[in-house]
Every structure is written in C-alpha cells, then in structure tokens.
Residue, then its C-alpha position, 0 to 999 in steps of 0.5 A: x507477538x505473532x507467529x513468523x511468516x516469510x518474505x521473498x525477493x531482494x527488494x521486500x528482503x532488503x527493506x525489512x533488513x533496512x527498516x526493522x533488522x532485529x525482526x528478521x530471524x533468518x535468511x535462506x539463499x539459493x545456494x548456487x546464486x553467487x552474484x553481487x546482489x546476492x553477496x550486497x545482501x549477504x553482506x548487509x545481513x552479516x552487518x545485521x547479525x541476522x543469521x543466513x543458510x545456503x539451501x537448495x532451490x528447490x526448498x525456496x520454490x516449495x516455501x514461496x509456492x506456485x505464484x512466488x518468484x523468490x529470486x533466491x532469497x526467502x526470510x523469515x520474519x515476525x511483525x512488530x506490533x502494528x502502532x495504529x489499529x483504526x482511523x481514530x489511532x490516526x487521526x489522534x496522533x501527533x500528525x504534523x499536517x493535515x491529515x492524509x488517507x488512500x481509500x481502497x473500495x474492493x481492491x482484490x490484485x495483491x500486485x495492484x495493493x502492494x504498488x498503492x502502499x509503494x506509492x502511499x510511502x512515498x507521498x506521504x501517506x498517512x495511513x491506507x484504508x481498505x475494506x476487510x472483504x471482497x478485497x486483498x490483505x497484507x499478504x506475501x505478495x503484496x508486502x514483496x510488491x510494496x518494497x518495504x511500504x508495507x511495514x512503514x504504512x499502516x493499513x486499516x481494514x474495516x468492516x463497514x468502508x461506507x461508515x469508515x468514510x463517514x467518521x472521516x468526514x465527521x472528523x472533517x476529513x474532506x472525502x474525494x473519489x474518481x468516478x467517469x460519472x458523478x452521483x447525477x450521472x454527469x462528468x465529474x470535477x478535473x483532479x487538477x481543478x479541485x482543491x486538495x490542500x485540506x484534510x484529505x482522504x482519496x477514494x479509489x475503486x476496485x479494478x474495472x468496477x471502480x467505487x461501488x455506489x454506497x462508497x460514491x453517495x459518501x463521497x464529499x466530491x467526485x473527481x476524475x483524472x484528465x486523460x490526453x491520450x487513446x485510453x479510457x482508463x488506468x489501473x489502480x496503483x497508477x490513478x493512486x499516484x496520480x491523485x496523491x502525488x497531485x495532493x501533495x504538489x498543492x500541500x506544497x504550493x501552499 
C-alpha cells in the first residue's frame, strides 16, 4: 500500500468520498467555514464514517502549500492499487469497445493534465498515456482539477512514447495526432472528415510545442481541428475534448 498524500478542494474531496470512501482516512476543514457546502460535505463524510477535524486555516494553507487553494478542505488519502500498469494491461482487459486512448507528448501544466483526465472520464476514455519525462505527473493539483478523474482513469507514463505509439499500432490500434502541418509540410486531414470509429488512440501535444517530430513520423494520420473563428489555436484540455467527444459521436453513429 503506498504512503497517505492529500487531496484539496470540495470538488477532488467529494469525489474521492463518492468514488472509494474506505480510502479516505481523515478530513480537516477550516474551522471557521460554516456553510452549506461545507455542512453537505461534512454530512456526506459522516455517512462515510470517515473521521473529520476542525483546524486553523492557517495549518490548511501550510498542508496545500503556496499554489494550493484548498477552500477549507484538505483529506488525507491512500491510493488503491492501480489495476492497470501498461498498455498491454488495457489492451488485454474485458473492454466492451474498441479500444480508446488520449496521447499526451510533454504535456507539463498540472492544470492543463487534470482537465484531460476530466474530459477523458467523461468520454469514456480508456486509458490516458503520457510520457514519464519532460511532463507532469498525478500530482495534487492535477488530481483537484480532474474532480475525481484522476482515480477513475488509469494513467500510464512511459519511458519511450514514440515506442508506446508503435506497439499501439501493432495492436491495431489506429494512431491520430493534430498538427497545423502534416509530416510533408502540408495541411493535415479536417478531424470531422476522418474516420474515428475504430480502435483509436488520439495524439495531443505539448502547450505551444505541440507533437515533437519522432511522436509525428509515428503518427498513422495527422489531423487538424477546423477553427471558425480569429484564434489560431486551443489549448490542450480544450482540443482533447474536441477530438475525443468527436470519437465518440461517430462510435455512436455507428
């Protein structure tokens, strides 16, 4: 089992104590919050029977440190242990569809990761991939920003993404990435004009870098998202929700 770490804010609380309550060892709340947020959280912990303390703010702002906002709440936790450990994991489990993965190349924005994970749980993603260098990990602030996603999607870091890519493919796995060009310099394929419905895997890339060259040769195909508007570009967690929920309304059609 490994060691406790915390969780802050009412959104990643409230999920965990939804989602896994018996791994939820205590709650401290900000002593002088009395409100009815706080008194439906309260509430739902005692239902839980999951152990809460009133504490000083001051104790809260020291556990969540200076890029915290804890809004009074703080729990301590300890993970389960993770069901799926590599691609293959995935890959070899009892999946009732094709098989469906978010790609990250370098993405390094805690807030940026924890609203992928957000939108991979919601369209039912089945597993997240990422990069073990040069990008973020399940931190405390990407597992407050994903509400809970965090501990419904497995995450996989990898040593080598260009060679993760490839036992994808070899798996049959069809591999998309969105570039503003393709590997010939040219415009790549409109998302809404490429077909989706298969074994999927979506490749997103790092905040203004975008995919690094090895993760493009990789690629199967190259996709770009249409833009109607005076932007050039999206960020991240936005693209992710555009790309997946566009894989999922042709899984749908099918």
């Amino acid at each position: 089992m490994s060691d406790a770490r915390i969780l802050f804010g009412f959104h990643a609380v409230l999920s965990r104590l939804r989602q896994h309550a018996a791994s939820v060892q205590e709650i401290l709340i900000d002593r002088d919050r009395v409100d009815a947020r706080m008194k439906d959280l309260l509430k739902m912990a005692e239902l839980s029977g999951v152990r809460t303390m009133e504490v000083e703010r001051s104790r809260l702002d020291g556990m969540a440190g200076m890029n915290g906002r804890h809004q009074g709440v703080i729990a301590r936790v300890v993970d389960t242990p993770i069901p799926y450990k590599d691609i293959h994991d995935i890959l070899e489990s009892d999946l009732t569809e094709p098989p469906f993965f978010l790609i990250l190349d370098g993405v390094e924005d805690p807030h940026n990761l924890g609203a992928c994970l957000r939108v991979a749980d919601a369209m039912g993603v089945h597993a997240v991939i990422a990069p073990k260098d040069r990008a973020v990990g399940l931190n405390a602030t990407v597992r407050k920003v994903a509400c809970g996603a965090a501990e419904t999607v497995p995450f996989i870091a990898v040593t080598n993404l260009a060679r993760a890519i490839r036992e994808l493919k070899e798996a049959g796995v069809f591999v998309v990435g969105t570039a503003m060009i393709d590997k010939n310099g040219d415009a790549p394929s409109n998302l809404l004009n490429t077909k989706l419905d298969g074994p999927i895997a979506i490749v997103l890339g790092a905040e203004g870098d975008g995919l690094r060259r090895l993760t493009i040769e990789n690629c199967d195909a190259l996709v770009t998202i249409p833009m109607f508007g005076s932007v050039e570009s999206l960020n991240v967690s936005v693209a992710s929700g555009i790309c997946l929920y566009e894989v999922r309304r042709q899984r749908q059609l099918k």
